[in-house]
Backbone as a printed PyTorch tensor [residue, N CA C, xyz], in Angstrom:
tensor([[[-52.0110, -13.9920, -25.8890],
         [-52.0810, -15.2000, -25.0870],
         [-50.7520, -15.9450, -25.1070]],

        [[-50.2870, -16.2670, -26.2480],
         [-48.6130, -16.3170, -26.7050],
         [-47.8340, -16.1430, -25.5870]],

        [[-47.8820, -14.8470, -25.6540],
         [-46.6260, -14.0200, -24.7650],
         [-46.9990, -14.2070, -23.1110]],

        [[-48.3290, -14.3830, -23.0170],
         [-48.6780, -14.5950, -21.4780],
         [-47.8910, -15.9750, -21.2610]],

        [[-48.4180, -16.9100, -22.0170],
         [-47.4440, -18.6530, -22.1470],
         [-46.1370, -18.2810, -21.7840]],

        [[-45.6570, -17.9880, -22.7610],
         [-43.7420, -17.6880, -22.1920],
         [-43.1480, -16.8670, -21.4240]],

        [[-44.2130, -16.3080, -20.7780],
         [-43.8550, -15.5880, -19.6060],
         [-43.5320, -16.2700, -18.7570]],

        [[-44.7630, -17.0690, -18.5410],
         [-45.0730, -18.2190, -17.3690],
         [-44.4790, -19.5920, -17.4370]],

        [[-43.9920, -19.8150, -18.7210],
         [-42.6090, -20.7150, -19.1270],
         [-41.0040, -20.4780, -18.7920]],

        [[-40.6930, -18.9840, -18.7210],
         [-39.7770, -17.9450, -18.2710],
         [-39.8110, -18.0040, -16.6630]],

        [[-40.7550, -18.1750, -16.0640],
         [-40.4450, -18.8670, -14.7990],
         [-40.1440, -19.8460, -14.4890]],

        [[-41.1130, -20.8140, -15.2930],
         [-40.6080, -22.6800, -15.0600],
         [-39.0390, -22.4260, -15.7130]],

        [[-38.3950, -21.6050, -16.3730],
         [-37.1520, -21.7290, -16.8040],
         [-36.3720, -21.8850, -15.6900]],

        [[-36.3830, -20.6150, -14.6760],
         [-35.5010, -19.7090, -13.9010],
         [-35.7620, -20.9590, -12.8530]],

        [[-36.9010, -21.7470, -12.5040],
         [-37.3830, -22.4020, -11.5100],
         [-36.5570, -23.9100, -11.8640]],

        [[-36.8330, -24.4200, -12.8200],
         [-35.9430, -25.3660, -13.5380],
         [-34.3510, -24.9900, -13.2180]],

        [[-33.8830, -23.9910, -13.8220],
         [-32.4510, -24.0260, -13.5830],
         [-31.8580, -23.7320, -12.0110]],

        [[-32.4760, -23.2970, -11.6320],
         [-32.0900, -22.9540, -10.2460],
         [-32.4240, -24.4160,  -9.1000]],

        [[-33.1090, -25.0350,  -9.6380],
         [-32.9090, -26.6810,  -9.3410],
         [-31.9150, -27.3370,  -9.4060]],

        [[-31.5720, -27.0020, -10.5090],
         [-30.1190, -28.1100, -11.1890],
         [-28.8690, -27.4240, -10.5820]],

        [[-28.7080, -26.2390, -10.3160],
         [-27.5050, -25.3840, -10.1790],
         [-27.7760, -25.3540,  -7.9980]],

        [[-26.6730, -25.7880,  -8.1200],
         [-26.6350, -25.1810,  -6.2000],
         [-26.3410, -24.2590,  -6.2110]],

        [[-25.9130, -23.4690,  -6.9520],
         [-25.3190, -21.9160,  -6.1780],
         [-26.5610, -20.7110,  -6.9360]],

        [[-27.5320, -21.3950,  -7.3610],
         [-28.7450, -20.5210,  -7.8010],
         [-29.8320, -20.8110,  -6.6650]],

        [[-30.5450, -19.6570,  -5.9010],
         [-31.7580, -20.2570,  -5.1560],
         [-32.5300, -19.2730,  -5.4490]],

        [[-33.4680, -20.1280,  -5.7800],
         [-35.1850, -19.2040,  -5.5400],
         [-36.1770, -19.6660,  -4.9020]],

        [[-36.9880, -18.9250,  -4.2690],
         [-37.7110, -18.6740,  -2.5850],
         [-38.8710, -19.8940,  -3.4550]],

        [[-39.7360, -18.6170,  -4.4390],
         [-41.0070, -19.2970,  -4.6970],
         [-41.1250, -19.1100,  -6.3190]],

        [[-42.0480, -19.7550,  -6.8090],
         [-42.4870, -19.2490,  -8.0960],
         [-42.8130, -17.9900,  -8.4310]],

        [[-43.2300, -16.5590,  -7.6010],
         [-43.4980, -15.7750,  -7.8420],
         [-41.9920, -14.9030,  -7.7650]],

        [[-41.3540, -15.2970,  -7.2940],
         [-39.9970, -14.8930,  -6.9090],
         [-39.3380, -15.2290,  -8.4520]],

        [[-39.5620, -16.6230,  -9.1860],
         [-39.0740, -16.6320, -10.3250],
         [-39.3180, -15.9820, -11.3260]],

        [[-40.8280, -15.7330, -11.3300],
         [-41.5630, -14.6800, -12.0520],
         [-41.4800, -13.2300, -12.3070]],

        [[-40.8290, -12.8260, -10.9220],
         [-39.8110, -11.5810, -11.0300],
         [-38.6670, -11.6770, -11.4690]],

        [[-38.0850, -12.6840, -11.6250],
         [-36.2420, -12.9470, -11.8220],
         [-36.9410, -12.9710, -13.5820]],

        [[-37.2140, -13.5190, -14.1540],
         [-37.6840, -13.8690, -15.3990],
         [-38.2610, -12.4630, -16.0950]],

        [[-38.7620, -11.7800, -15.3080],
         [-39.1890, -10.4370, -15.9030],
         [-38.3410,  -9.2880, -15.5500]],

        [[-37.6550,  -9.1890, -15.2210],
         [-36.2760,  -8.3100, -14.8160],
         [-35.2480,  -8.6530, -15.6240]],

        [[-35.0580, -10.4470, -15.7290],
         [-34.0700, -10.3520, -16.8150],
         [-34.6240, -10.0620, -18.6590]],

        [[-35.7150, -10.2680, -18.8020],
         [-36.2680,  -9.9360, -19.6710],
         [-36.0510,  -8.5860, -19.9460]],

        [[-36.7990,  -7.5150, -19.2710],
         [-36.2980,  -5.8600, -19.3870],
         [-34.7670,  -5.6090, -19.1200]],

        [[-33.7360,  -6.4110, -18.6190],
         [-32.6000,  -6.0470, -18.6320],
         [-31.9160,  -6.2990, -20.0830]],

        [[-32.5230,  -7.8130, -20.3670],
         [-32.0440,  -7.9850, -22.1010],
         [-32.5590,  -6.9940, -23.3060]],

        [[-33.4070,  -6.3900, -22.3940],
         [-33.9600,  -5.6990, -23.7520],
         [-33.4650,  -4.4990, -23.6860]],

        [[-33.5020,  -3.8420, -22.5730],
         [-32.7900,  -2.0780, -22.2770],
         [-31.6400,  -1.5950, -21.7590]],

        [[-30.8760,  -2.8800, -20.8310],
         [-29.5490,  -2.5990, -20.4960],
         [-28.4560,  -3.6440, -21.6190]],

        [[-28.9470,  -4.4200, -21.8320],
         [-27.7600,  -5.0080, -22.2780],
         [-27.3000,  -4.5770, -23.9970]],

        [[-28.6380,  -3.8810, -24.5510],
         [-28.0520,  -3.4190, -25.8480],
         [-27.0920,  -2.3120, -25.3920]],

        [[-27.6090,  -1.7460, -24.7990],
         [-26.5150,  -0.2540, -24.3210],
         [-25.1680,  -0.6410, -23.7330]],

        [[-24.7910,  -1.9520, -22.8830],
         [-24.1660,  -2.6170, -22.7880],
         [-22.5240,  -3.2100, -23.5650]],

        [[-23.7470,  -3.9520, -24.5950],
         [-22.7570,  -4.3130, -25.7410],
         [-22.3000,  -3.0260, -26.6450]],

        [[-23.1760,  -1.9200, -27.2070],
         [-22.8080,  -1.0060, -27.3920],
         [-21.6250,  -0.2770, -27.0400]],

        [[-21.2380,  -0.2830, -25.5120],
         [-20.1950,   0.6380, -24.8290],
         [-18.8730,  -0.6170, -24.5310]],

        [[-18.9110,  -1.6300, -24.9640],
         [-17.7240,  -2.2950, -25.3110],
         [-17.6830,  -3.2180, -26.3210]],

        [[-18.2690,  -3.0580, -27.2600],
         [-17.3970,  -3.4990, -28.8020],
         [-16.4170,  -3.5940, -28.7960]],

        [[-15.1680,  -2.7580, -28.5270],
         [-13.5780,  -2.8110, -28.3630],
         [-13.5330,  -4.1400, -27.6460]],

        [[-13.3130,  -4.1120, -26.4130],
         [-13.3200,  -5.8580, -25.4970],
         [-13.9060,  -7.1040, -26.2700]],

        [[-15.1430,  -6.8620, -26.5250],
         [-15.8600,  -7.8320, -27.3100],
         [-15.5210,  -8.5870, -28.8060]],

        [[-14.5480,  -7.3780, -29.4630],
         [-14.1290,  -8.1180, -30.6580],
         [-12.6190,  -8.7480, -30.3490]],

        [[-11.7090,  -8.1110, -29.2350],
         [-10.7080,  -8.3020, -28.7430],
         [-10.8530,  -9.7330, -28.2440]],

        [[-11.7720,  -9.9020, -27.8650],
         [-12.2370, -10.8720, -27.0320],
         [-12.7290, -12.6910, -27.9480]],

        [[-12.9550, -12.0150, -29.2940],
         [-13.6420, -12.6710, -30.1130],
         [-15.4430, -13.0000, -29.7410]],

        [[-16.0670, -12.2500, -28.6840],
         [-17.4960, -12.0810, -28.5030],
         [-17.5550, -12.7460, -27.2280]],

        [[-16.2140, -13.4950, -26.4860],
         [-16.7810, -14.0880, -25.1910],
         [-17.0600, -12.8160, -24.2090]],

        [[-17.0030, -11.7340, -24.2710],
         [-17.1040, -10.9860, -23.4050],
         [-18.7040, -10.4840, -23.1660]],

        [[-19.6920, -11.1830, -24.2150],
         [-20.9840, -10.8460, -24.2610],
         [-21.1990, -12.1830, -23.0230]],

        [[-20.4710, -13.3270, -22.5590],
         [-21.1220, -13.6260, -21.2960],
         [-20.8580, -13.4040, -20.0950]],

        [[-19.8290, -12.5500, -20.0480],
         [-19.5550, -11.5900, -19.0660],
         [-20.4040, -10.6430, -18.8100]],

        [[-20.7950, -10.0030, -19.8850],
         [-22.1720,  -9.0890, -19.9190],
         [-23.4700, -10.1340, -18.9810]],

        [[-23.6370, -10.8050, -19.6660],
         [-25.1140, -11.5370, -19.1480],
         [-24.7350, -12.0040, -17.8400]],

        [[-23.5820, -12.4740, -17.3330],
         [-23.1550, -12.6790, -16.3430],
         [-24.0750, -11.8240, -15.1240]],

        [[-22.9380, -10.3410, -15.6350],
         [-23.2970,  -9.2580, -14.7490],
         [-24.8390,  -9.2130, -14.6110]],

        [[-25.5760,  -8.7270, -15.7820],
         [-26.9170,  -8.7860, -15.5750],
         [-27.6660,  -9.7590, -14.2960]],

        [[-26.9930, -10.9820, -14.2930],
         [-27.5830, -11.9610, -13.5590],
         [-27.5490, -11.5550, -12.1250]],

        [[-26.2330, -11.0250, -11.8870],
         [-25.4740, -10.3690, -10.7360],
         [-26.7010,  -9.5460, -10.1270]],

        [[-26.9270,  -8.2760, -10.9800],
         [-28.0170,  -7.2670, -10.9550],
         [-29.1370,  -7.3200, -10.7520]],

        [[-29.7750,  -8.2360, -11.4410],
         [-31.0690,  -9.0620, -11.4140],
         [-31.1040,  -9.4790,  -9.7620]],

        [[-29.9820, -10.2070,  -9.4730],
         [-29.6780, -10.9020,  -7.7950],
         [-29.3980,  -9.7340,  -6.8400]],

        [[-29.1700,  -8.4690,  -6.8620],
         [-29.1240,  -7.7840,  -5.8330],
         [-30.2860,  -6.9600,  -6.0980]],

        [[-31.2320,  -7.1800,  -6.8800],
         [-32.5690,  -6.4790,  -7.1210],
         [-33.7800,  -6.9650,  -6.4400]],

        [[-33.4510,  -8.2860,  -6.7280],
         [-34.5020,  -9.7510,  -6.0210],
         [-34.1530, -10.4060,  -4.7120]],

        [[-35.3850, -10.0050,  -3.6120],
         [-34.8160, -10.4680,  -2.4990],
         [-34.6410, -12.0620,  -2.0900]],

        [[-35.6720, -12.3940,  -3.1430],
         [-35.9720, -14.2890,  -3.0890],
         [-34.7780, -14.8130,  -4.0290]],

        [[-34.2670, -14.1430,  -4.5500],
         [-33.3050, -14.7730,  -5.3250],
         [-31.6860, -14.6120,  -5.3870]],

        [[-30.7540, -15.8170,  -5.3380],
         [-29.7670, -15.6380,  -4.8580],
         [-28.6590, -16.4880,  -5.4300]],

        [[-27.4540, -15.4320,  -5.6870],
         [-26.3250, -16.4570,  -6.8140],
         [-25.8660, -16.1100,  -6.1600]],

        [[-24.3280, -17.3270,  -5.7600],
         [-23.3870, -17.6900,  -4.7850],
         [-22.2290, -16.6750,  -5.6060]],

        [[-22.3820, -16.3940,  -6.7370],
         [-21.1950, -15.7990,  -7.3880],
         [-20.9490, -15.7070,  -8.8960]],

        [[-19.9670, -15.1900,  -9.4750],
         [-20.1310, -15.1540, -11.3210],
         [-20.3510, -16.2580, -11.5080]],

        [[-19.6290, -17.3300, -11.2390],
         [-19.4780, -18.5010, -12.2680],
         [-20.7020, -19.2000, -12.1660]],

        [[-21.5540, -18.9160, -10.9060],
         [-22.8960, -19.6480, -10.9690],
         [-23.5780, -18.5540, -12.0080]],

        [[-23.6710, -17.4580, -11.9780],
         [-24.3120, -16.5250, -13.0840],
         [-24.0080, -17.2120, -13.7050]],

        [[-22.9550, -17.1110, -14.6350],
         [-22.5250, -17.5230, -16.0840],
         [-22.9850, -19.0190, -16.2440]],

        [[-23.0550, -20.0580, -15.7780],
         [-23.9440, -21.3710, -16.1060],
         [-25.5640, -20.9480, -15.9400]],

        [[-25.5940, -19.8270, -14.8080],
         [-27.3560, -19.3500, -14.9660],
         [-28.0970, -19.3160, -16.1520]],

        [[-27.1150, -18.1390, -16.9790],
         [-27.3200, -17.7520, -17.9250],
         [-27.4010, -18.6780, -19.0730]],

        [[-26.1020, -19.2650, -19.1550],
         [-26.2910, -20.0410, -20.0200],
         [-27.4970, -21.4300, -20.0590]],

        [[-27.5620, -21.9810, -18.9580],
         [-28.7130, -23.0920, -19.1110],
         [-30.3520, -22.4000, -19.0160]],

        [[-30.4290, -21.4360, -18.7080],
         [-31.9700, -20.3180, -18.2940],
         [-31.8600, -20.1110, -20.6440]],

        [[-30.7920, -19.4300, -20.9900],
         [-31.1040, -19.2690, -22.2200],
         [-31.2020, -20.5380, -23.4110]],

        [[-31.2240, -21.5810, -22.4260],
         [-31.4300, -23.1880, -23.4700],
         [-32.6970, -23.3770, -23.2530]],

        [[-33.4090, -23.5200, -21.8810],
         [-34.5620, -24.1740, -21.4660],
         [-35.4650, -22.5280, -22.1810]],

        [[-35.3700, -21.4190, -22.3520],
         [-36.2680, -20.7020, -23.2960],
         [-36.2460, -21.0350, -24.3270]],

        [[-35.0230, -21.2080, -25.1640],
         [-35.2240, -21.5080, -26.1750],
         [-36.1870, -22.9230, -26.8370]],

        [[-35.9890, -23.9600, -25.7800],
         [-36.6840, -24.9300, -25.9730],
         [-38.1730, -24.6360, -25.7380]],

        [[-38.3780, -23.7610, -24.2060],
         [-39.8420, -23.4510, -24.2900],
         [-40.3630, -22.1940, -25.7590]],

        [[-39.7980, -22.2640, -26.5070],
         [-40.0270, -20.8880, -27.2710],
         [-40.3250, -22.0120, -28.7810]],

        [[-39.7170, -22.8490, -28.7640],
         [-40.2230, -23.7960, -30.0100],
         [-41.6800, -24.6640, -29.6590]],

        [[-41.0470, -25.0290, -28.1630],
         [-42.7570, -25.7520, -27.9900],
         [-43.9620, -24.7550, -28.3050]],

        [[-43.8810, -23.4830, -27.6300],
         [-44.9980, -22.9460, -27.8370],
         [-45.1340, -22.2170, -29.5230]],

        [[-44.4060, -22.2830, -30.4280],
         [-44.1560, -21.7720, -31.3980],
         [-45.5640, -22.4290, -32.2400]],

        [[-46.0270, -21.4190, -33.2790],
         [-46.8800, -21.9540, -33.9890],
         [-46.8650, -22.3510, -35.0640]],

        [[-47.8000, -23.7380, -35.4380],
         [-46.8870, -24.4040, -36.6590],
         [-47.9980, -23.7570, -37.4250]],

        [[-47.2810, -23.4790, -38.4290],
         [-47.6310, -23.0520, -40.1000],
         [-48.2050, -24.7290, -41.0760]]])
């Protein structure tokens, strides 16, 4: 039941940030619901393989090159999703970054207290 919650929080994320950001648009809620579950399976199966195949850049880099990574993903995610639409990297890269604050915040609310 958990995981059904932050699924459906994982949209109010994508739906939330794409409010605040002009160069993020999404159609409908179900449209976010796909953006939210695509980037979900992308964090989990492309982007380890990802960081994997440039460690070199990434330590060169001192690790900023992991939001270049998520960047792209966002990119990917946007030519996957027809309701959904980034004007360009730099809107990715604030995507990313404010979509991975508002989870984290929905991920404590729903968290269970001990």
């Amino acid at each position: 039941m958990n995981l059904l919650i932050r699924f459906l929080l994982s949209g109010v994320a994508v739906m939330l940030t794409s409010y605040l950001l002009g160069g993020v648009h999404v159609a409908d809620y179900w449209a976010a619901l796909l953006v939210a579950a695509l980037v979900s399976f992308a964090n989990l199966f492309v982007r380890p393989i990802l960081v994997l195949f440039t460690i070199p850049i990434t330590i060169l880099t001192l690790g900023l090159f992991l939001l270049v990574i998520n960047s792209l993903l966002i990119l990917t995610v946007d030519y996957l999703v027809d309701d959904f639409r980034v004007d360009g990297f730099w809107w990715a890269l604030a995507f990313s970054l404010i979509l991975s604050v508002f989870n984290s915040l929905f991920t404590d609310l729903t968290r269970e207290k001990k």
